[in-house]
C-alpha positions in Angstrom: 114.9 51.8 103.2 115.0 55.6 101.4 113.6 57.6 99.3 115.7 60.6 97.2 113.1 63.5 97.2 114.7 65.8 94.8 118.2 64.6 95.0 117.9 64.2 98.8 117.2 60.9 100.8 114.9 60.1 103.2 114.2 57.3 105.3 111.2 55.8 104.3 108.7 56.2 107.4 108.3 53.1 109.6 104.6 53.1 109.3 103.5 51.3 105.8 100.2 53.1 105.8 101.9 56.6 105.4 101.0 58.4 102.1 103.9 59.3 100.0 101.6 62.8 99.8 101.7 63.2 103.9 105.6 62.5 103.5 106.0 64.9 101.6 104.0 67.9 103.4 104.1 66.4 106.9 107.4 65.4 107.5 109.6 66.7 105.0 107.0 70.0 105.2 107.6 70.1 101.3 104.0 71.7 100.7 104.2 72.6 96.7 102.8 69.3 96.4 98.9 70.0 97.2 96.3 68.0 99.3 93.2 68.1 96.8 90.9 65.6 97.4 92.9 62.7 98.7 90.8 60.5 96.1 93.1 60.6 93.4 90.4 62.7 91.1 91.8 65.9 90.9 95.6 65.7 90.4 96.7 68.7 92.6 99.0 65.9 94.1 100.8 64.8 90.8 104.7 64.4 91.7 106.9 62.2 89.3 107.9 58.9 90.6 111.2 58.1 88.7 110.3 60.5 85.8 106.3 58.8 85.9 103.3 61.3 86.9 102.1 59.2 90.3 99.4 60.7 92.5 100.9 61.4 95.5 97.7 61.1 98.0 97.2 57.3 96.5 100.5 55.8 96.6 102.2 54.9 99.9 105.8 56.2 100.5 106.8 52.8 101.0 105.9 52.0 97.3 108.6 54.9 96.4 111.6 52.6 98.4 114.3 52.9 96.2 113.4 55.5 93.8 113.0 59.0 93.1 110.4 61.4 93.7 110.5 65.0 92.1 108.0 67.7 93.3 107.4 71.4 92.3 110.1 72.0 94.5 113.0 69.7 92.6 112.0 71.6 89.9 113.6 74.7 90.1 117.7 74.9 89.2 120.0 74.8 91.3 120.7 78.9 91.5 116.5 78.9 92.6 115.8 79.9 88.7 112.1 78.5 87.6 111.9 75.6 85.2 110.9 76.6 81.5 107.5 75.7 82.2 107.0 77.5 85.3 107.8 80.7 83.3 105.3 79.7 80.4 103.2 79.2 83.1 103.4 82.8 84.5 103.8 84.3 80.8 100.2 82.8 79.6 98.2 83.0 82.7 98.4 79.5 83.5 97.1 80.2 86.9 94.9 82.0 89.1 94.4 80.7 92.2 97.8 78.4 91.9 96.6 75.5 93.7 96.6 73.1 91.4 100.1 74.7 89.3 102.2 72.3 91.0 99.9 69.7 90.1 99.7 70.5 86.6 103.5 71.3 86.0 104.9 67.8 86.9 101.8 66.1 85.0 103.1 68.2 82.0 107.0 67.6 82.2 106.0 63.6 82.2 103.3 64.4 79.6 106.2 65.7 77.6 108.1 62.1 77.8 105.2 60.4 76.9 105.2 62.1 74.3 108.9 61.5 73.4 108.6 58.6 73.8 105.5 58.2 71.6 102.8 56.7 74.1 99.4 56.5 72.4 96.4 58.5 74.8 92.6 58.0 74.4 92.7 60.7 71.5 95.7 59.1 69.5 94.0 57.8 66.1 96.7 55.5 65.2 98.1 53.2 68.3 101.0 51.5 65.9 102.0 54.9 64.7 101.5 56.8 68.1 100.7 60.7 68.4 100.4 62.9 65.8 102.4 65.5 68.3 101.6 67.7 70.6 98.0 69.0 69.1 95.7 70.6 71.7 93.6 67.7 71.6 96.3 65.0 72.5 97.6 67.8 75.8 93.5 67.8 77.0 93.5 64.8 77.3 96.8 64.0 78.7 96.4 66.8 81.2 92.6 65.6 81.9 93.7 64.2 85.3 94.8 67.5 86.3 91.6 69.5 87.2 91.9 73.2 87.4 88.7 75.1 88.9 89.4 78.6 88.4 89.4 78.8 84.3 92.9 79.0 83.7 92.5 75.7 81.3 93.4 77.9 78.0 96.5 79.5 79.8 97.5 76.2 80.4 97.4 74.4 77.4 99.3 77.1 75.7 101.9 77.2 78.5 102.6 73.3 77.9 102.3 74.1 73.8 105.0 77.0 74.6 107.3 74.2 76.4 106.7 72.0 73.5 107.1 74.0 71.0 110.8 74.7 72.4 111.7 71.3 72.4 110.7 70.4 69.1 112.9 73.9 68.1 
């Protein structure tokens, strides 16, 4: 039974009540990924469980047998340059504190293939037509799982409207 963590695998840990969360920052000491409330409420866990947002302090390594897992870590290239978003991130003031960045960087790289793919959210008017794109409206509430307490909200939106923005180019 393994895991691949960011293109690495891992033997899945012999006992079943072992968070794929404390995995990650106890054993593999891979702390990008945050401990927040350990409820699931604020998403300063999010990783991406075969390219899904997952919250990492609610799902049990052993579900991730099998598959992948990509934390803030995985996301860098392989010459330790930031992904695209971690620079918009940095360039709008998507942060403060940084605490829940991680968090809020893999939520926002699945968000982006929900998108894609044309998922409808809460917001979306038309379910059989699917988003009207990336408007501010449809990222709130896509992102509204990822809670950020210092103020850096605006920074972020416009970080993940930056990343957008340069796909659609």
């Amino acid at each position: 039974m393994t895991i691949t963590i960011n293109g690495s695998d891992y033997a899945v840990p012999y006992d079943s009540r072992v968070s794929l969360l404390d995995m990650l920052r106890e054993r593999l000491s891979l702390t990008g990924t945050k401990l927040g409330c350990n409820q699931g409420a604020c998403g300063a866990c999010t990783v991406l469980l075969d390219g899904e947002r997952v919250l990492s302090c609610l799902t049990l390594a052993a579900q991730a047998d099998g598959r992948d897992v990509l934390t803030i870590e995985g996301m860098q290239g392989a010459d330790g340059s930031l992904h695209p978003l971690q620079k918009a991130f940095i360039e709008h003031d998507g942060l403060q504190c940084g605490y829940c960045t991680p968090g809020q960087i893999c939520s926002a790289v699945a968000m982006a293939r929900e998108l894609r793919r044309g998922d409808p959210s809460h917001v979306t008017a038309n379910l059989a037509a699917g988003p009207d794109g990336p408007t501010r409206e449809e990222i709130r509430e896509r992102m509204s799982g990822n809670l950020c307490r210092c103020g850096a909200h605006n920074g972020i939106v416009e970080a993940i409207e930056e990343m957008l923005g340069r796909e659609a180019a």
